[in-house]
C-alpha positions in Angstrom: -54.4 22.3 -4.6 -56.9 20.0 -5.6 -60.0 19.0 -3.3 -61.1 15.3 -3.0 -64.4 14.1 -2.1 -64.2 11.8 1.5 -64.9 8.9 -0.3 -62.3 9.3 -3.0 -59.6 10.3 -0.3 -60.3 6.9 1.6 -59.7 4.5 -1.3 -56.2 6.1 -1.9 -55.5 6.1 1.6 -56.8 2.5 1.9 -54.6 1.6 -1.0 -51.6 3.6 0.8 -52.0 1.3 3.8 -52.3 -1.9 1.9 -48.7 -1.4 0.4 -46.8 0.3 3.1 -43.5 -1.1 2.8 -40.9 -1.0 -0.3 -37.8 -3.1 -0.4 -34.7 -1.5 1.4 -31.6 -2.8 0.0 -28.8 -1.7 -2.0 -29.8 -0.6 -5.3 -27.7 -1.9 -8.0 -26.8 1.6 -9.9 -26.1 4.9 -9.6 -28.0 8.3 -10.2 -25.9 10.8 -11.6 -26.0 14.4 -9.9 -24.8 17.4 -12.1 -24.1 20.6 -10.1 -24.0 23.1 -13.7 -22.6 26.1 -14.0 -25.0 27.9 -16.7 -23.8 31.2 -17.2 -28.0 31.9 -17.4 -28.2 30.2 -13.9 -25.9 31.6 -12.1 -26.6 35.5 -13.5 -30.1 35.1 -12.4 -29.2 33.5 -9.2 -27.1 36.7 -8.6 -29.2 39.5 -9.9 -32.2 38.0 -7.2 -29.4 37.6 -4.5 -30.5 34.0 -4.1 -26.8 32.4 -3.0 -27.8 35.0 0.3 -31.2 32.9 1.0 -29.2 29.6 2.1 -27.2 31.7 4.8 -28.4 30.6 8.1 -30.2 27.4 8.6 -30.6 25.1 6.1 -34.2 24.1 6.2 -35.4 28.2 6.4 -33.1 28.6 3.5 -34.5 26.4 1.1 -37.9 27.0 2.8 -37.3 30.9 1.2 -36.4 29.9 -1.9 -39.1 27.5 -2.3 -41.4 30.7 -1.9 -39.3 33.0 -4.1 -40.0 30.4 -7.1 -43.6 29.9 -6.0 -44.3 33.5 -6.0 -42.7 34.5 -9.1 -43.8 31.9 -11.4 -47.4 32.1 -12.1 -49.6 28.7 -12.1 -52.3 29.3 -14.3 -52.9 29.1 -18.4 -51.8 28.9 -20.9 -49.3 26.6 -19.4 -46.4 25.3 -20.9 -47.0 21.9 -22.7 -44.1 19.4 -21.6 -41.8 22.1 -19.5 -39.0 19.1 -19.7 -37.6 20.3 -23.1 -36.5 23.4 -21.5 -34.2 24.0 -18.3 -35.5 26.3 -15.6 -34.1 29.9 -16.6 -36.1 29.3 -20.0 -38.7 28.4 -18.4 -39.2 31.6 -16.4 -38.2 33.3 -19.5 -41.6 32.1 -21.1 -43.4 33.1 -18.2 -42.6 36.3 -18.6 -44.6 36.1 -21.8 -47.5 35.2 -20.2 -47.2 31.6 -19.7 -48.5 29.1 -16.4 -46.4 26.1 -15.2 -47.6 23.1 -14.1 -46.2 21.3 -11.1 -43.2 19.5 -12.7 -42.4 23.4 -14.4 -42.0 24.5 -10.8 -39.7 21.5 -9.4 -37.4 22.0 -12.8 -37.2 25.6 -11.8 -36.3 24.8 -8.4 -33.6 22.1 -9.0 -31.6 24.3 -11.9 -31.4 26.7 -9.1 -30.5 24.6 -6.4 -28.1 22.5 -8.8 -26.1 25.9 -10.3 -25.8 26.8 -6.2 -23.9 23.5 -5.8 -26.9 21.8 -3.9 -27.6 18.0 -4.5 -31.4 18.2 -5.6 -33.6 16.1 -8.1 -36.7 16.1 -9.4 -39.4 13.9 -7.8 -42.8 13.1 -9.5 -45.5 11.6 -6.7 -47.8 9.2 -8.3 -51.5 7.6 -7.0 -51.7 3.9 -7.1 -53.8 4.2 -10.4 -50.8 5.9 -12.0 -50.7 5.8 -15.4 -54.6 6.0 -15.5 -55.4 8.3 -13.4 -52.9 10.9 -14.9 -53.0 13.7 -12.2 -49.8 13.5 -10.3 -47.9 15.9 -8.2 -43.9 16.9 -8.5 -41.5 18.3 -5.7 -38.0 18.0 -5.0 -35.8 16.0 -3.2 -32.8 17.8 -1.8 -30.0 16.7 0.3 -29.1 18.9 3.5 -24.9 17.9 3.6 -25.0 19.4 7.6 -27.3 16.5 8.5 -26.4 14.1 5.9 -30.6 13.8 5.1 -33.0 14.5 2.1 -35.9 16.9 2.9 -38.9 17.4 0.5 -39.2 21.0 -0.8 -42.0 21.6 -2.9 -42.2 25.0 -4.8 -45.4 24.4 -6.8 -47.0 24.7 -3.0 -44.0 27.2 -1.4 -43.9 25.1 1.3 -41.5 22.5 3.4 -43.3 19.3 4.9 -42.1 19.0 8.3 -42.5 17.0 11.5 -41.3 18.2 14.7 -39.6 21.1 13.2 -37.6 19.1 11.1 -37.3 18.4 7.4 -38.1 14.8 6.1 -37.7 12.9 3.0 -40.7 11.3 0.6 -40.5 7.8 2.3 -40.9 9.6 5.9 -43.8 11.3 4.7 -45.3 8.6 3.1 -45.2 6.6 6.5 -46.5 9.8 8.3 -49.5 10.0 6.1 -49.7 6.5 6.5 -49.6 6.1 10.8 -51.6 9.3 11.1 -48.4 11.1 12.5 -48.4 14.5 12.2 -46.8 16.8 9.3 -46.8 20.5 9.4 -45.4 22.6 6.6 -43.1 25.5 7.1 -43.7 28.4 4.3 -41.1 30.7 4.1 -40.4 30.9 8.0 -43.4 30.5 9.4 -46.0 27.7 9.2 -49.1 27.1 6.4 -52.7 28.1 8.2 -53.9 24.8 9.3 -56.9 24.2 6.1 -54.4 24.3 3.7 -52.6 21.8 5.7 -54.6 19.4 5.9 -55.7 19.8 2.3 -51.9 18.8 1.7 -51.8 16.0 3.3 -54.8 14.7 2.3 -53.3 15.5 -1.4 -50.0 13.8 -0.7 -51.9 10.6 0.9 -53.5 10.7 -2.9 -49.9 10.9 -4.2 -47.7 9.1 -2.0 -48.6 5.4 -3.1 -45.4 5.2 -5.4 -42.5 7.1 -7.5 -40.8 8.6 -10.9 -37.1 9.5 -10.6 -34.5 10.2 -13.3 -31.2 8.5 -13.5 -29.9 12.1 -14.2 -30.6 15.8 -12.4 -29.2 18.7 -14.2 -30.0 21.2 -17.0 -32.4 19.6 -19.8 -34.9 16.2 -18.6 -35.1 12.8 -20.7 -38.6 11.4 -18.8 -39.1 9.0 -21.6 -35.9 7.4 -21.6 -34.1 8.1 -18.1 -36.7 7.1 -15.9 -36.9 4.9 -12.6 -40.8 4.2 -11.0 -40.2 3.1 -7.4 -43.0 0.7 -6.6 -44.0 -0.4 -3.1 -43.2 -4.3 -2.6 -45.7 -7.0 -4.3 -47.7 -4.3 -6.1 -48.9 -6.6 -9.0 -48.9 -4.0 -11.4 -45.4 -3.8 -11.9 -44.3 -4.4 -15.8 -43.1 -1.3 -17.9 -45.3 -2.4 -20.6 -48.2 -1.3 -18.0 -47.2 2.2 -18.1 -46.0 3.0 -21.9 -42.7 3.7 -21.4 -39.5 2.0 -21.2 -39.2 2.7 -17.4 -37.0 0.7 -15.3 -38.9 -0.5 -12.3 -37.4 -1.0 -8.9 -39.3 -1.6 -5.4 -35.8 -0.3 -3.6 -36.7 3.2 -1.7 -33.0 3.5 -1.7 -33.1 4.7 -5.2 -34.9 7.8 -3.9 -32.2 8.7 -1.1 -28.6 8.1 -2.7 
């Protein structure tokens, strides 16, 4: 977690407010989803009885596993330098050598987990309105909970669940909760984050909620260069792919975070 000076944290969140809204209608192509089958996957899935954690609710479920990949991966250096040539399994294999992961290291983990358990998840980066200058960002997951029909945000990098009212929401919920001042909780494991680190995550996520990086593919292996879709709010100016120095395609449809 990362602490922000006051004053820093109230230009992001004045720059959250002045773009509050994307556009809403039907987006114009589809993401593809790949539930594999890696014989790596699915062993280590097994051998940690992982398949068990999703028996029950759905939202305590995840919530477990969320902290079973926070607590065995360990955040610190030397850290793997671009995690997105490997899939998750060899990921944690290098980590056993004494490697770190950064924040998209841990959402990779999560979703090759999620993906080889046959849950629809995908890789979410969270990015500040100064994106791509200010290069600090923060990635999560987005994964879809089929007994509600609903995405929830699941972020193992923190171990925790954003929540409000007891229930799981999606980015573009949160976003508008850190925008209106409503309240968001986080559920760790199955009980809830002290209140500090709380509010140090939302104040992070107020820094990192302005607008979003997608991939037109989830599964094993990630193209970021070539595959990827930034989600912009509507009339942010900046708003070209040549801005950012890659061949992203741009949309301002929050439906292309929520197929």
């Amino acid at each position: 977690m990362i602490y922000m000076e006051e004053n820093l944290f109230q230009t992001y969140y004045a720059e959250l407010k002045r773009y509050p809204y994307f556009e809403t209608k039907e987006k114009t192509c589809e993401k593809r989803i790949t539930y594999h089958t890696d014989e790596a996957c699915r062993a280590f899935v097994k051998k940690h009885g992982i398949h068990k954690m999703l028996e029950g609710d759905f939202l305590s479920g995840v919530a477990k596993i969320c902290q079973f990949v926070h607590k065995l991966v360990p955040a610190g250096k030397p850290q793997i330098e671009n995690p997105c040539r490997f899939h998750g399994i060899e990921l944690l294999e290098h980590c056993m050598q004494g490697y770190g992961l950064n924040c998209t290291g841990y959402s990779m983990v999560l979703n090759d987990i999620l993906l080889s358990l046959g849950v629809k998840s995908k890789c979410l980066w969270c990015l500040s309105y100064a994106h791509p200058f200010d290069e600090e960002c923060h990635a999560l997951n987005h994964v879809f909970d089929c007994r509600t029909h609903s995405w929830i945000v699941a972020d193992s990098a923190m171990g925790c669940i954003p929540t409000i009212e007891g229930k799981g929401i999606d980015i573009s919920t949160l976003r508008e909760a850190l925008i209106t001042g409503k309240r968001v909780d986080l559920l760790k494991n199955v009980t809830c984050c002290d209140e500090e680190f709380t509010n140090m995550y939302r104040r992070y996520m107020t820094k990192n909620t302005f607008m979003f990086f997608i991939l037109g593919h989830s599964g094993l292996y990630y193209d970021t260069k070539n595959d990827g879709i930034l989600v912009i709010p509507r009339g942010f100016a900046r708003n070209k792919a040549e801005d950012y120095g890659y061949p992203y395609f741009i949309t301002n449809q929050i439906s292309y975070l929520t197929e």
